[in-house]
N, C-alpha and C positions, 0 to 999 in steps of 0.2 A: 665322786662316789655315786653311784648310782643305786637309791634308796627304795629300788621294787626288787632288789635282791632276794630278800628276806620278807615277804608278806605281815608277817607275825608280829615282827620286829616294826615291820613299817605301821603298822595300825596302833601298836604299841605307842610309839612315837607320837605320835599326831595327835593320840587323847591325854599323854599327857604333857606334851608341849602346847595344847590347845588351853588346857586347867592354869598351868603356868603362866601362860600368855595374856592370858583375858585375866587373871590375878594383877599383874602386873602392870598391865593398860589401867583398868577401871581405879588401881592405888594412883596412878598417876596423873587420871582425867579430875580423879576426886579433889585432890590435891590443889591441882590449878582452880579446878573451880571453884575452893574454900579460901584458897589464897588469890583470886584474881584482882583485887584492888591494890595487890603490892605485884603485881606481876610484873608490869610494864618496867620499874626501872631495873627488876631481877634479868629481864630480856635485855634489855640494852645493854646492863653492865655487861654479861655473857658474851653480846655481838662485839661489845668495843674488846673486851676480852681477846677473842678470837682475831680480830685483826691488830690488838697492839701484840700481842706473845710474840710473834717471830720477830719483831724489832729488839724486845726488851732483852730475848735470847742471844740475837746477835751482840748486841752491847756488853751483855754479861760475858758471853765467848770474850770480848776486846777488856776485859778486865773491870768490867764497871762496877763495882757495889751493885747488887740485885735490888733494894729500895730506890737509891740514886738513878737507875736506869728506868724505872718504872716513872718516878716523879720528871724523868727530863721528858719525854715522852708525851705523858699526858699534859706536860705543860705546852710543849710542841702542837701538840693538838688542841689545847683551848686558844692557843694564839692563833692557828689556823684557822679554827674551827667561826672568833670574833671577827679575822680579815674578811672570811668568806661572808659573812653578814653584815660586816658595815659595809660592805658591796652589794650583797645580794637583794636585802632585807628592802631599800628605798625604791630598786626596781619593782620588784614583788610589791608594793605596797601601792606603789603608782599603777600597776597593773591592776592591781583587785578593786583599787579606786573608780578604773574605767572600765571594768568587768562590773562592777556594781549598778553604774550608772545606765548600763545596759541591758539589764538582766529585763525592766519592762519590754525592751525593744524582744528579746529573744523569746520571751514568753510567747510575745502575740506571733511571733515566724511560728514557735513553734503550736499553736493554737490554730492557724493559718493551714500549717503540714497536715496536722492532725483532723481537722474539720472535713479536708479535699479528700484524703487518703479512706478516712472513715465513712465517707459516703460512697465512694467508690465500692470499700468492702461490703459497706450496708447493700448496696445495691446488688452486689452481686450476691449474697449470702441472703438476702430478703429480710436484712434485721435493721432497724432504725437507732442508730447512734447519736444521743445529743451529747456533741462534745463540748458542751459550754457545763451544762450540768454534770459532765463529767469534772471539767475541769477549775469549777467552782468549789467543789467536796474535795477536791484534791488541795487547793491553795488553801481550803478553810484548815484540813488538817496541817494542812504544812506550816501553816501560823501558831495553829497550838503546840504544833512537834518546836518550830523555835522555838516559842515561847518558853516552854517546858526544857529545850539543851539552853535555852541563858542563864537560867536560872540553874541547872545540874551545874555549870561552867563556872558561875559565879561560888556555887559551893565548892568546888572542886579545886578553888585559889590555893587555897593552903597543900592541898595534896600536891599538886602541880609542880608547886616553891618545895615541898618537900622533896619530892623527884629528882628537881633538879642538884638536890644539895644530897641526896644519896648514891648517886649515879656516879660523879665521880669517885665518893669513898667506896662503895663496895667495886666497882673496878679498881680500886687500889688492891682493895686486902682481897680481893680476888685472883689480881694478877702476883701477889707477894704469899698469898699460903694457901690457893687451892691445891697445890701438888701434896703439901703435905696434909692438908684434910681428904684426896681422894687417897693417899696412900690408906690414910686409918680407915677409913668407908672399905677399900676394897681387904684389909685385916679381918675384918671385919665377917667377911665370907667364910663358910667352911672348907677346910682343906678339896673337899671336891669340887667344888664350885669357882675354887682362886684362879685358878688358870683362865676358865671360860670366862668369866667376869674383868679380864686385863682382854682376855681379847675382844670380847661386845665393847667394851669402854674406847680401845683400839679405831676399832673398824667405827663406830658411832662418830665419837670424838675428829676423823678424820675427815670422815667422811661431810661432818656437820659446817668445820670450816671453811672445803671447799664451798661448798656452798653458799655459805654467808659471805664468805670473802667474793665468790662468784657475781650473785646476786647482787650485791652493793655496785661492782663495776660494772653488770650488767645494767641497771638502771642508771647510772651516772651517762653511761653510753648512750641511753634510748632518750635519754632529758637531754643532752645538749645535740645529738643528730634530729631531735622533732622540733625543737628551739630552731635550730638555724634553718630547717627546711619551711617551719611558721614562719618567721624571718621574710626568708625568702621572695615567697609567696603574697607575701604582704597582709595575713594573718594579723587582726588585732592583736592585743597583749600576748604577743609568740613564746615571751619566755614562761610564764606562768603557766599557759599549758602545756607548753614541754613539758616542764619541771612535773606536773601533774601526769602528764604521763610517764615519766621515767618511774615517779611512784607506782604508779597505778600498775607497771610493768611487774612488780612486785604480785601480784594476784594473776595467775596464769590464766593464759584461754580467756579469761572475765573483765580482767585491767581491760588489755587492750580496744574490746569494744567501748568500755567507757570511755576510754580515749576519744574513739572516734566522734563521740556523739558529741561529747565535749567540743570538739572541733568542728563540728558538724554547725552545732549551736551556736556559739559565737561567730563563724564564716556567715548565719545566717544574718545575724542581728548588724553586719555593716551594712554601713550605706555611705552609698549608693548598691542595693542591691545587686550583685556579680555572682549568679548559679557555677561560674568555673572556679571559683575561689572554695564553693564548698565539695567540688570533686576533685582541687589542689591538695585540700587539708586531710580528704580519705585518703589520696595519695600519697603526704606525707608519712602516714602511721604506716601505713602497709610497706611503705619501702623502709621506715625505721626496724617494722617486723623480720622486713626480711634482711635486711642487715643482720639483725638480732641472729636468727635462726641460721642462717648460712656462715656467719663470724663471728660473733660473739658466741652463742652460747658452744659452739663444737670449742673453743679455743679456754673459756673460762671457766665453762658448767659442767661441761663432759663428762660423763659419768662419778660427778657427784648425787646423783639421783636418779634410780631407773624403775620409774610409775608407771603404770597405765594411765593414758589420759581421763578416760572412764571414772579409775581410782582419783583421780587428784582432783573432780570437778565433786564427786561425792562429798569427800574429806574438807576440802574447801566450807561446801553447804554445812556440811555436821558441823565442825569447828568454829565457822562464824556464828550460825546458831548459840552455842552453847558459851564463847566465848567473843563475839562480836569482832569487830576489826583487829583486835588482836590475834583471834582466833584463824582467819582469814590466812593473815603472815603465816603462823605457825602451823599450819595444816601438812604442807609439805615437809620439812625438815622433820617433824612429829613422825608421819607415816614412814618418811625413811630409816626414821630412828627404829620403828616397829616392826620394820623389814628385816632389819639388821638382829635386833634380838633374837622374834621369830625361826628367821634361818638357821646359825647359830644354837639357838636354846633344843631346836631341832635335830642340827647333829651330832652335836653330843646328847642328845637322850637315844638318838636311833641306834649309835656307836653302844651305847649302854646295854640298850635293849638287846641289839643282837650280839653281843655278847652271851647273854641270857638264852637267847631262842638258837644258839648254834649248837 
């Protein structure tokens, strides 16, 4: 449809798909931001959501009791979920042990970087950097910012213990009566609005678990291809920063340099100091990127989201902003969801309009 048909129509449209729109967002920014201290296990339940459905579908298609099929599942998945930890969890923990132990060593490398690098700039820019006083004000606050998250951490025990003990029931009664709670939600709508509201939920709803389900393999991918290429290389604690970067792949454009520095850092802190170990470990990330980008995401992400990079490093900042590391995850799926209404909520008011203006 080509929406400069009608000028009249089209202006029409736009102010008030614009009223709607920004309605719509700001109910929903508000929302999260009154409710964010229950967010976290409402996001989880939704993700595990999204990737049990099609199992528990399948099952029900094979005859299963729809409760029965939901309960063998999620129990599938906590036996899983304890195997992969009484594995994982003693590596990881031997790893952070010897990342701990190091962390003086890594400081003075990078106190070392910084001191050479900064005189160099000083010198050429004619300005005088003392990077000891820089980096005295930085460790002072970094001792009071711990001090201050042991203590948030330490309150936070019972929310935590509560999480874990919500997470799986509302993934239950999620996966057992969301259909028939969005059935009454979309009832709910007035006759002219029922259609377009099956369709945004459609197009949203689909589009969302490509994604999530995308993005999970996507990182599962990038943690164990930077694990074995750490490995490889001979990378201190190799799996720990995988693992950290397959997360951290989760934050686009942004992750990845943390990656690198991460691995930058630690390459610096062994010893016997080796300068090709830490242009091994920029190596490793870059060829995990590009893995990423040439095979993984055309194969699992593929037009589950079509941003402008621009758009998604903004949305990222505003969202982590207002909603922190939660916010960060949800930046992307969010603006897609917004894209989705947006367009949609658009053509049909335009359809409307020019009706009116023909």
């Amino acid at each position: 449809m080509n929406f400069s048909d009608n000028p009249a129509a089209s202006g029409s449209a736009y102010f008030k798909t614009f009223k709607i729109f920004v309605f719509v967002v700001g109910f929903i920014l508000a929302s999260f931001y009154l409710l964010s201290s229950i967010l976290l296990p409402v996001i989880i339940s939704f993700t595990l959501y999204a990737l049990i459905q099609p199992f528990t579908n399948y099952l029900v298609r094979k005859d299963f009791n729809h409760s029965l099929a939901i309960i063998f599942i999620l129990i599938l998945m906590l036996v899983f979920s304890i195997l992969a930890i009484s594995f994982a969890l003693p590596q990881l923990l031997s790893q952070v042990t010897i990342l701990k132990s190091k962390l003086p060593v890594i400081f003075n490398q990078f106190e070392h970087f910084l001191t050479i690098y900064s005189q160099k700039l000083g010198n050429f820019i004619g300005v005088d950097f003392n990077v000891s006083d820089i980096l005295v004000s930085l460790l002072s606050q970094s001792s009071s910012l711990g001090n201050t998250l042991l203590v948030t951490i330490s309150e936070q025990v019972f929310a935590i213990t509560l999480s874990l003990i919500l997470v799986p029931l509302l993934t239950y009664f999620i996966l057992k009566d969301f259909k028939s709670l969005r059935n009454k939600m979309m009832n709910w709508l007035p006759n002219p609005s029922f259609e377009l509201g099956w369709l945004i939920y459609y197009r949203v709803t689909s589009q969302l678990q490509l994604y999530i389900r995308g993005v999970m393999i996507q990182s599962f991918i990038m943690a164990v291809v930077a694990s074995f290429g750490f490995y490889i290389i001979g990378l201190d604690i190799p799996v720990l920063i995988g693992s950290l970067a397959g997360l951290l792949n989760l934050i686009p454009y942004i992750g990845p340099l943390i990656s690198i520095l991460l691995a930058v850092l630690v390459a610096s802190a062994m010893t016997p100091f080796d300068p090709s170990i830490i242009y091994m470990a920029v190596a490793v990330i870059i060829a995990a990127q590009v893995i990423d980008n040439i095979v993984v995401i055309p194969s699992v992400i593929a037009n589950a989201v079509d941003l402008h990079p621009v758009l998604v490093i903004v949305g990222i900042l505003i969202f982590g902003n207002l909603f922190g590391t939660i916010g960060v995850i949800l930046a992307i799926p969010a603006m897609a969801t917004a894209k989705i209404i947006y367009i949609n909520l658009y053509a049909d008011i335009y359809n409307a309009s020019q009706n009116k203006y023909s």
